[in-house]
C-alpha positions in Angstrom: 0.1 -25.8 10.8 2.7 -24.2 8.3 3.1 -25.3 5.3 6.4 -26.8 5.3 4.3 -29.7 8.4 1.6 -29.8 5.7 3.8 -31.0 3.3 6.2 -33.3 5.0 3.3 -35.1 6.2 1.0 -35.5 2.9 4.3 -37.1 1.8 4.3 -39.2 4.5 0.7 -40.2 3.8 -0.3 -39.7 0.4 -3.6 -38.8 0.6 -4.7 -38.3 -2.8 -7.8 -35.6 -1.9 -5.4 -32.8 -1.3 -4.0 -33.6 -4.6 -6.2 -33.3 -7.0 -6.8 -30.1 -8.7 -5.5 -28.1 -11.9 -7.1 -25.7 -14.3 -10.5 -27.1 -15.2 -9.7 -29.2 -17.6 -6.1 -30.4 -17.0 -6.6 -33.0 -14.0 -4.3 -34.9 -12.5 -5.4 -38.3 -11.3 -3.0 -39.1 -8.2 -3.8 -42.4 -6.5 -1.1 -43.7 -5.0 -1.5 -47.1 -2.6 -1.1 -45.8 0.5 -3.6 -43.1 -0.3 -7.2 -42.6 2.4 -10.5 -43.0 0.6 -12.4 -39.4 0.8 -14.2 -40.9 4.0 -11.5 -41.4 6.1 -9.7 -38.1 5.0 -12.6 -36.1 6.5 -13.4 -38.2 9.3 -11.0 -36.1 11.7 -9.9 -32.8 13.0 -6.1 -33.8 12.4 -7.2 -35.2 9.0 -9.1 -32.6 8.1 -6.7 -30.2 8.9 -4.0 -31.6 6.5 -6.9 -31.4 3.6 -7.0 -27.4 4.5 -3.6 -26.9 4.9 -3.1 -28.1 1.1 -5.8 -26.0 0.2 -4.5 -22.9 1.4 -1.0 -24.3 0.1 -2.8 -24.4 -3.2 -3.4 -20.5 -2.8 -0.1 -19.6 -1.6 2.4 -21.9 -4.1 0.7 -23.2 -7.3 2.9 -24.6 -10.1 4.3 -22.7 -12.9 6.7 -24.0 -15.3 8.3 -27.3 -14.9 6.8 -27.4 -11.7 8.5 -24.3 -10.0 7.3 -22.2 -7.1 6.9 -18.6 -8.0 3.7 -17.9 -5.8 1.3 -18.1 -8.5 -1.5 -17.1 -7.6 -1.6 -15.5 -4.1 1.9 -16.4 -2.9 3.5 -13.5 -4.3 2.2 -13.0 -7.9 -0.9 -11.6 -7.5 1.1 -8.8 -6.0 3.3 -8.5 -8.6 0.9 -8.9 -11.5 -1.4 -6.3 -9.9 1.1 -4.0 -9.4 2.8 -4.8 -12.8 -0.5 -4.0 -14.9 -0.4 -0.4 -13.3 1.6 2.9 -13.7 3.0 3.1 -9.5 5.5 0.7 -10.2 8.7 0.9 -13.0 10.0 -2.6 -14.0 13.2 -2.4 -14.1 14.6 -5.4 -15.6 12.7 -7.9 -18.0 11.0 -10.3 -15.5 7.7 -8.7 -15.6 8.0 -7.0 -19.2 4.7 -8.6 -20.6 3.1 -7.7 -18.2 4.2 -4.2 -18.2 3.9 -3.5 -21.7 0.8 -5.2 -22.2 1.8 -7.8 -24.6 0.3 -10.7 -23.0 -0.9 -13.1 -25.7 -2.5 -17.1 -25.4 0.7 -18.3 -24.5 2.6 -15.6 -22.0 3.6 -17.7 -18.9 2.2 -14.6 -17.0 -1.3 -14.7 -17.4 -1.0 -18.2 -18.6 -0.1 -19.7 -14.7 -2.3 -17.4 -13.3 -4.9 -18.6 -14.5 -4.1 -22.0 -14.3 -3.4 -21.9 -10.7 -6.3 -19.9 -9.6 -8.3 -22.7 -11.0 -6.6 -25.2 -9.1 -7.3 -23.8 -6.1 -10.9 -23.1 -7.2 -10.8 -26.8 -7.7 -9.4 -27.8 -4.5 -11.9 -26.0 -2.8 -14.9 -27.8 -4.2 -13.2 -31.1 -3.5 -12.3 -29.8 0.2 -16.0 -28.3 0.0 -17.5 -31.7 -1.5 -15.7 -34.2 1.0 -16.9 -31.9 4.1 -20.2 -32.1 2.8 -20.1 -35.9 3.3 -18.7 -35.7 6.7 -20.2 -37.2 9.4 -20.0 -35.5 12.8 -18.6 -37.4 15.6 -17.8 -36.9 19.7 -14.5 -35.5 18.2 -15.6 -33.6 15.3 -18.8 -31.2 15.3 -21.3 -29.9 12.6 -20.1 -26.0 13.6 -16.0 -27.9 13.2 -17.4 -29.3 9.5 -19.3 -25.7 8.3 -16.3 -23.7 9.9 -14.4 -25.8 7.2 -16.5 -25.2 4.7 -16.7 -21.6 5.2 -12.6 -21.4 4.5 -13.6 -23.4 1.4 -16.1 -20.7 0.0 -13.9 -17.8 0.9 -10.6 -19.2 -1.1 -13.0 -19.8 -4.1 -14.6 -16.1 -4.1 -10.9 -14.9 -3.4 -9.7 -16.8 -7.1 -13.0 -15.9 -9.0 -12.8 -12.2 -8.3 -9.0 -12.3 -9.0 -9.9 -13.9 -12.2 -12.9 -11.4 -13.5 -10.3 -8.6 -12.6 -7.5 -10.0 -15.3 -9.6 -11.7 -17.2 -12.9 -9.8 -17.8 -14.3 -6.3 -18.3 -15.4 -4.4 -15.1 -18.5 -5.1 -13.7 -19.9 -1.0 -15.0 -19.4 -2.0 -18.8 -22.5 -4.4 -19.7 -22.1 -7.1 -16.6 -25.2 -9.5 -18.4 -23.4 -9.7 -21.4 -23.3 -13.3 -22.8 -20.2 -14.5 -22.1 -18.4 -12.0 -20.3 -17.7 -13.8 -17.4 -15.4 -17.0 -16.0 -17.4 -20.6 -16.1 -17.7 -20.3 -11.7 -17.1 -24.2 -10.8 -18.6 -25.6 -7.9 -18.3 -28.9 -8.6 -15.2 -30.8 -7.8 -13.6 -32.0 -11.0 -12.2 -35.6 -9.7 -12.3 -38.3 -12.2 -12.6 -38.9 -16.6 -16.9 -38.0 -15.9 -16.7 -34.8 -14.1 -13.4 -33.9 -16.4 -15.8 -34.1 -19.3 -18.7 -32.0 -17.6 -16.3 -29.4 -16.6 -14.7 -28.7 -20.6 -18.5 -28.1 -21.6 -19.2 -25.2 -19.1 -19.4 -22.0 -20.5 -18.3 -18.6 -19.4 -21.0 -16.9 -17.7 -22.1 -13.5 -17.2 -19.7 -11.5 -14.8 -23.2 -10.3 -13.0 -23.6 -13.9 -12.5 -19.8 -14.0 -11.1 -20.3 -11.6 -8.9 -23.5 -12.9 -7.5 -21.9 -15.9 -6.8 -18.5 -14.8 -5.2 -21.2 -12.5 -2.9 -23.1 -15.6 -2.2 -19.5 -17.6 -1.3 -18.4 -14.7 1.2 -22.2 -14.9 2.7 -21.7 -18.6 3.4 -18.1 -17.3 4.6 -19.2 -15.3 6.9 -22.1 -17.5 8.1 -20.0 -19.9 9.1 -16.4 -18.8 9.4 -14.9 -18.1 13.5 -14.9 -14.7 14.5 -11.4 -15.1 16.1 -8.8 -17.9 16.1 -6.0 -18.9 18.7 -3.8 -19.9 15.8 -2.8 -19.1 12.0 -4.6 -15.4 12.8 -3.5 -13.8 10.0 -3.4 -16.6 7.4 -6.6 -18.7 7.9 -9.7 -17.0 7.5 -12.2 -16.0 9.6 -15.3 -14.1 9.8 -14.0 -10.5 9.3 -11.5 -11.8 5.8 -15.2 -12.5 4.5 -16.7 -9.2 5.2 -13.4 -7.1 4.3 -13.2 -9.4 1.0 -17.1 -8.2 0.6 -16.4 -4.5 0.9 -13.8 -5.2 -1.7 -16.1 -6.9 -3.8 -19.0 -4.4 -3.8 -16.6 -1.5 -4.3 -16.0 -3.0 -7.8 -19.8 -3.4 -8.3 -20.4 0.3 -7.4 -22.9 -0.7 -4.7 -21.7 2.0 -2.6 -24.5 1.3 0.5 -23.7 -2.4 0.6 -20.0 -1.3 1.4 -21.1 0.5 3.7 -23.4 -2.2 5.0 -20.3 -4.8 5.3 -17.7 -1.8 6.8 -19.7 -1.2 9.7 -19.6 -4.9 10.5 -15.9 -3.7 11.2 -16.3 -0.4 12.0 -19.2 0.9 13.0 -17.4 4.5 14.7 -18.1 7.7 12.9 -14.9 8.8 14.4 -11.3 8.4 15.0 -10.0 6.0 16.5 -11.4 3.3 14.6 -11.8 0.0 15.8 -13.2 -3.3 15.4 -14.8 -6.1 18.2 -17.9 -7.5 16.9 -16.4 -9.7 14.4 -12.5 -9.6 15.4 -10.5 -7.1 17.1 -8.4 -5.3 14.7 -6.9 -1.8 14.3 -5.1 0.4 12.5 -1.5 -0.2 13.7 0.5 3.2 15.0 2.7 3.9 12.3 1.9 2.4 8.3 5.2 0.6 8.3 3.3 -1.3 11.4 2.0 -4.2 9.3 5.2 -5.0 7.2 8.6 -5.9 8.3 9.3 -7.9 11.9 5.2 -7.5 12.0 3.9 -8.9 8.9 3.2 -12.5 11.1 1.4 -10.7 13.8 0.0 -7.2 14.0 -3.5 -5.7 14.6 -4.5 -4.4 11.0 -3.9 -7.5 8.6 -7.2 -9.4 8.3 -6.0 -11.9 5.9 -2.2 -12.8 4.4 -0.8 -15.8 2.8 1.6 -17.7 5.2 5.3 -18.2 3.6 8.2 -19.1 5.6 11.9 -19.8 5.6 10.7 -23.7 3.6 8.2 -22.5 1.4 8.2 -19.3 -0.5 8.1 -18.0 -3.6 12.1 -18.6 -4.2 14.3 -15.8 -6.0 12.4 -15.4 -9.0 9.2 -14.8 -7.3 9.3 -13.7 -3.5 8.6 -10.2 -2.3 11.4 -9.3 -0.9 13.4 -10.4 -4.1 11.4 -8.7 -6.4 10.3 -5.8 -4.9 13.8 -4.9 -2.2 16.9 -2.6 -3.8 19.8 -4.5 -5.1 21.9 -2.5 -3.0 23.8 -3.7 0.2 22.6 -5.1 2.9 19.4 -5.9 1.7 20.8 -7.5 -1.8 17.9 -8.1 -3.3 16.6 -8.3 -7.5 15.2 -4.7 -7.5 13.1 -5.8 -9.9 10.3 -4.0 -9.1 10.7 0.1 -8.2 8.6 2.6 -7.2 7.6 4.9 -9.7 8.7 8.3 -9.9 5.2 9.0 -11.7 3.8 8.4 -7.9 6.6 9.3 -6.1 6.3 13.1 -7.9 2.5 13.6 -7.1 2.2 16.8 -5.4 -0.3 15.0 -3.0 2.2 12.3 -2.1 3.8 14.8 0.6 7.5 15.2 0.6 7.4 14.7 4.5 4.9 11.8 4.7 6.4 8.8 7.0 5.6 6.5 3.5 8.4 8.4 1.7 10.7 8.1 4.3 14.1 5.6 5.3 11.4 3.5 7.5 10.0 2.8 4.0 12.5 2.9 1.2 15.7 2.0 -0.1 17.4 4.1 -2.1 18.9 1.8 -4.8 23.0 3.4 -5.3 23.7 1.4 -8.3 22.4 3.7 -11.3 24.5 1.9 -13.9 26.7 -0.3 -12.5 26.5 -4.2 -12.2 23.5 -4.1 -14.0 21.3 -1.6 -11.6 19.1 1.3 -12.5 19.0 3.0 -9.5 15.5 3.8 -8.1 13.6 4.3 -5.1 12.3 0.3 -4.2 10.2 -0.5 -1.0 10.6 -2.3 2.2 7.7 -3.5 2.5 9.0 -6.8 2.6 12.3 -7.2 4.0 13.2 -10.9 4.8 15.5 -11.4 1.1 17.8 -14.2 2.5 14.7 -16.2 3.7 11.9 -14.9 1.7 9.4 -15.7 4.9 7.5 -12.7 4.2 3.9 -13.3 4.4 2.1 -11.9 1.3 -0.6 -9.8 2.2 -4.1 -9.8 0.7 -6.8 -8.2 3.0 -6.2 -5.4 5.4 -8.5 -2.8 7.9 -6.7 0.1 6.1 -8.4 -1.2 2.8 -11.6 -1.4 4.5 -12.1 2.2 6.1 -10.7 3.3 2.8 -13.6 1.6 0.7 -16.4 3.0 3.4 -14.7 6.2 3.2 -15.2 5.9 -0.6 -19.0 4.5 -0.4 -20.1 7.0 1.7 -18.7 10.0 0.3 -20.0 8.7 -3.1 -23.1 8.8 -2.1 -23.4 12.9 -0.6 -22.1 15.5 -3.3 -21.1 17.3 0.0 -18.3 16.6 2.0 -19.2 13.8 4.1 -18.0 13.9 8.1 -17.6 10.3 8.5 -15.7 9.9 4.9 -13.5 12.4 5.9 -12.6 10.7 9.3 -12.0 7.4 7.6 -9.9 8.9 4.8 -7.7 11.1 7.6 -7.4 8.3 9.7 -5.1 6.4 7.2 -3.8 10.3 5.9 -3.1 11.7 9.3 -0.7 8.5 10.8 1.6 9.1 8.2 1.1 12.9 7.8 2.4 14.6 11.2 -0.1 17.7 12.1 0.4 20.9 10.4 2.9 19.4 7.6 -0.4 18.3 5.5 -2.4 21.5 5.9 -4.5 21.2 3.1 -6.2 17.9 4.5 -6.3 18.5 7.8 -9.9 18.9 7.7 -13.2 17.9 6.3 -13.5 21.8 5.0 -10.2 21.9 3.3 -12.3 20.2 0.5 -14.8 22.2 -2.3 -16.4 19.1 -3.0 -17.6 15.5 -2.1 -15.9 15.0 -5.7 -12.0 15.9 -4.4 -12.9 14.3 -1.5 -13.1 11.3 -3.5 -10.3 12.1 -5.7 -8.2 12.5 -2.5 -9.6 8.9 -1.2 -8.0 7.4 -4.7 -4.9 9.0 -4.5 -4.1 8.2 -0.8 -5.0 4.6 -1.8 -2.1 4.6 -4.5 -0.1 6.0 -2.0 -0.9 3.7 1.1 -1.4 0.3 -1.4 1.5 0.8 -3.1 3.4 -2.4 -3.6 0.6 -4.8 -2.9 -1.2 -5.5 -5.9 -3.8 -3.4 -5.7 -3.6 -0.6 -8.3 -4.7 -3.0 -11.1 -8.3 -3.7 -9.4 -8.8 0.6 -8.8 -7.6 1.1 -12.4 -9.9 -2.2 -13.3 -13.3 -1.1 -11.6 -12.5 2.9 -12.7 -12.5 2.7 -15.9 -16.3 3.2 -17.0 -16.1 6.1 -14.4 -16.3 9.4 -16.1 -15.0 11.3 -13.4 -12.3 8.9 -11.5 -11.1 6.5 -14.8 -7.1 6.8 -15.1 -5.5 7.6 -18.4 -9.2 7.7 -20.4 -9.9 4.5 -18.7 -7.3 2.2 -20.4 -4.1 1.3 -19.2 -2.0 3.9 -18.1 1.3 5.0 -19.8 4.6 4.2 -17.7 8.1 5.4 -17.2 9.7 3.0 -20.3 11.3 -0.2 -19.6 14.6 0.9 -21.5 15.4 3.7 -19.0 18.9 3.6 -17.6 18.9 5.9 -14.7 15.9 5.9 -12.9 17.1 8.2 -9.8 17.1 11.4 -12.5 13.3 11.0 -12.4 12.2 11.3 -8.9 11.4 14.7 -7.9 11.6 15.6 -11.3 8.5 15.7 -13.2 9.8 17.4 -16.5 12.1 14.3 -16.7 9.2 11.8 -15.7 7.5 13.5 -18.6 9.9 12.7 -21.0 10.4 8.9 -19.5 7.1 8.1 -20.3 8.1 5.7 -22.9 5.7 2.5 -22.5 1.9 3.3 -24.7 -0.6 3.8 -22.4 -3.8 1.6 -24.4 -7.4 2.8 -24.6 -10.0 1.1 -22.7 -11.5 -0.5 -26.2 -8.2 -2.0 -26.6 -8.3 -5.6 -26.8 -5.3 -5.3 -24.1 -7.2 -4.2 -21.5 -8.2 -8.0 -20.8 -6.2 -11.0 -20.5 -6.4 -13.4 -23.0 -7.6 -17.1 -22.0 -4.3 -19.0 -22.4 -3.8 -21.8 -24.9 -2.8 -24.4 -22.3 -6.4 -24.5 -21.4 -8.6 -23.2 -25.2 -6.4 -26.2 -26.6 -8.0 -28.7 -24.1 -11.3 -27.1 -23.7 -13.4 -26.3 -27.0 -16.2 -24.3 -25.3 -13.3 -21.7 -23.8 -11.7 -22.1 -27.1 -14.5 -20.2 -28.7 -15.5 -18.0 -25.9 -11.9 -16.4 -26.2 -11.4 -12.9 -25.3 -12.0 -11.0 -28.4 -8.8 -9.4 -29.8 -6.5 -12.4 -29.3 
């Protein structure tokens, strides 16, 4: 079911269960007459299916202000925002300039609506989670229907919570048990004036006890989540989104053997080509571009994406393909959102490689005129008059890149199996003998460049899809892998006029470099909890990030 159906039929219905849900304190109370009583929402399939579908719509198209789409928080935004907090990217225009520059205070609409809507959805998913627990099974719906349910339930919320310990808390290296440090993680449904009040007093935990518990969520995922599905493939989750999501998740934690663990769920080959069965069949498609374009609604390497389509999407201000496509004919788009010359001039990031080629970028023409800056912008996402692009959240390249990682972190030697992981993404877009220092395992000194090469082709291969925040994020305690000391990185400067003078020019990229980079120990380097919710919610109030 798409979400345009979902939505033309809650209309029709009104049932007030796939409703409810805000931050967790701001709660809206919807019961209109014609509304179903919890009981009979969940009594069928077809019901039940309409209370997931506005779950999932929760995930893809939460409010922002006065009640506009802009794909806060997994529509679009987390793209954007993740990419935005990073150095890969060059804002070209002042949409995203908080976020860019780092001046995100209490009441930025940036940080503000993200974390607003993450907690909605973290609240719809314990109502979903809560009214499937009361479910009784029936000739029509089954116990393994009701915990397959559930299981999409558990994966949304870890999916929010680790999104929100990434903007909103210190990594999990720097001092995880400190008092605090963490998000309050709700599992309780906040419906009514009682559980309102219950929810304002919970405190921020620990992010070790976040990250337990968004472990503990994909476990249950997994547990009871399909292995395949007929329908909504790509944008309803199923067994493998949990264990990808996990690889993720214990990358950030540094528990290098546990990624491992998870990734051979997925792929268990210590050679090319590498494949999954067990728990889905997926693949890495033939060429990189394979996943993006006329394939983003059905290919074999996207594990999870968030459905939008030509009825609901982001709109102008917020869709992919607006923010992220060139200004220049025929794609028309904001080019709000370039490429940055700092990546685009890495001597790794191979002048040949398929990823820096017309299958992959528009050259922008306008360098000054009708308001353009010129620049190098990607087409990833392509669809600008309808904006249907799916936005993409969890993909196999991700997760033989994080084994790769794990197991090469663990041998100061150069691993075999790392290497055939990290070649396999390297080597599609790299045609043999144009890449001849990575050709093979003993082109590298060290386990340590092999790792260093592992990041880079991740900045390279992720580039556009909100990623580069969560490396730069889980890095920074790292001594030998952090980015800029640790902090946030310095950026080509939001003021530049003519960005095509700085790609394949580093000396000018040196002297663009306008936008501070901040130290780790800057207050900065967090999100501050916004004011929409410390003015509702006392306990947040004076658990605020310090700094702000």
């Amino acid at each position: 079911m798409n979400m345009k159906t979902y939505k033309a039929i809650t209309r029709t219905l009104g049932i007030a269960v796939l409703l409810v849900g805000a931050s967790c304190s701001d709660i809206l109370e919807l019961t209109p007459q014609t509304a179903l009583s919890d009981a009979t929402a969940y009594s069928t399939p077809e019901r039940i299916e309409l209370v997931i579908a506005g779950m999932y719509d929760a995930a893809q198209s939460g409010f922002y202000a006065g009640g506009q789409v802009r794909g806060y928080p997994f529509g679009a935004a987390h793209i954007e925002q993740g990419d935005a907090r990073g150095e890969d990217v060059v804002n070209t225009q002042a949409f995203y300039q908080v976020t860019y520059q780092s001046n995100n205070d209490p009441t930025s609409a940036n940080n503000d609506f993200h974390f607003q809507t993450l907690f909605g959805l973290i609240n719809r998913a314990n109502v979903t989670f809560e009214g499937l627990s009361k479910a009784v099974p029936t000739t029509g719906l089954t116990q393994a229907q009701i915990d397959n349910y559930k299981g999409e339930c558990t994966f949304l919320r870890a999916l929010a919570y680790h999104e929100l310990v990434k903007m909103f808390c210190r990594p999990y290296s720097d001092n995880p048990t400190a008092a605090n440090g963490g998000m309050p993680y709700k599992t309780t449904p906040v419906s009514g004036a009682s559980s309102a009040n219950e929810s304002v007093v919970q405190p921020r935990g620990t992010v070790q006890e976040d990250y337990d518990k968004i472990i503990a969520d994909l476990d249950y995922a997994e547990t009871n989540l399909p292995v395949t599905r007929s329908a909504n493939r790509l944008t309803r989750a199923n067994k493998s989104a949990a264990i990808a999501l996990k690889t993720r998740v214990y990358l950030h934690m540094g528990a290098w053997a546990k990624v491992v663990t998870e990734g051979n769920k997925l792929a268990p080959q210590s050679a090319a080509p590498f494949s999954s069965s067990a728990n889905g069949v997926y693949s890495l498609t033939a060429s990189p571009y394979g996943p993006f374009g006329s394939g983003n609604k059905s290919n074999s390497e996207s594990i999870f994406s968030i459905e939008n389509d030509l009825t609901d999407n982001p709109g102008v201000n917020g869709s992919l393909p607006q923010v992220f496509n060139t200004s220049a004919s025929p794609t028309t788009g904001r080019a709000l959102v370039a490429i940055s010359p700092l990546l685009w001039n890495q001597p790794w990031f191979n002048a040949t490689d398929i990823r820096k080629s017309s299958t992959f970028v528009n050259i922008d023409v306008e360098a000054t005129t009708a308001g353009g800056k010129g620049g190098y912008f990607t087409k990833k996402y392509t669809d600008v008059t309808g904006q249907s692009d799916n936005a993409p959240v969890l993909r196999y390249a991700e997760v033989l890149l994080n084994m790769a990682e794990a197991i090469q972190r663990q041998s100061a030697a150069v691993d075999a199996r790392a290497f055939a992981l990290y070649n396999a993404i390297r080597s599609r877009a790299n045609a043999a003998g144009t890449d001849a220092s990575y050709d093979q395992a003993s082109d590298f000194a060290t386990g340590t460049a092999m790792i260093q090469a592992i990041l880079n082709e991740r900045r390279i291969e992720f580039s556009c899809e909100g990623l580069r925040w969560g490396d730069i994020h889980r890095l920074a305690q790292d001594a030998t892998f952090n980015t800029w000391g640790g902090g946030i990185p310095q950026k080509i400067g939001n003021n530049v006029t003519n960005l095509k003078l700085l790609y394949n020019s580093p000396a000018n990229v040196t002297a663009a470099l306008k936008e501070p980079a901040f130290p780790y120990s800057s207050f900065k380097f967090v999100w501050p909890i916004p004011s929409s919710e410390t003015i509702l919610n006392p306990t947040l109030a004076a658990q605020q990030n310090p700094g702000y």
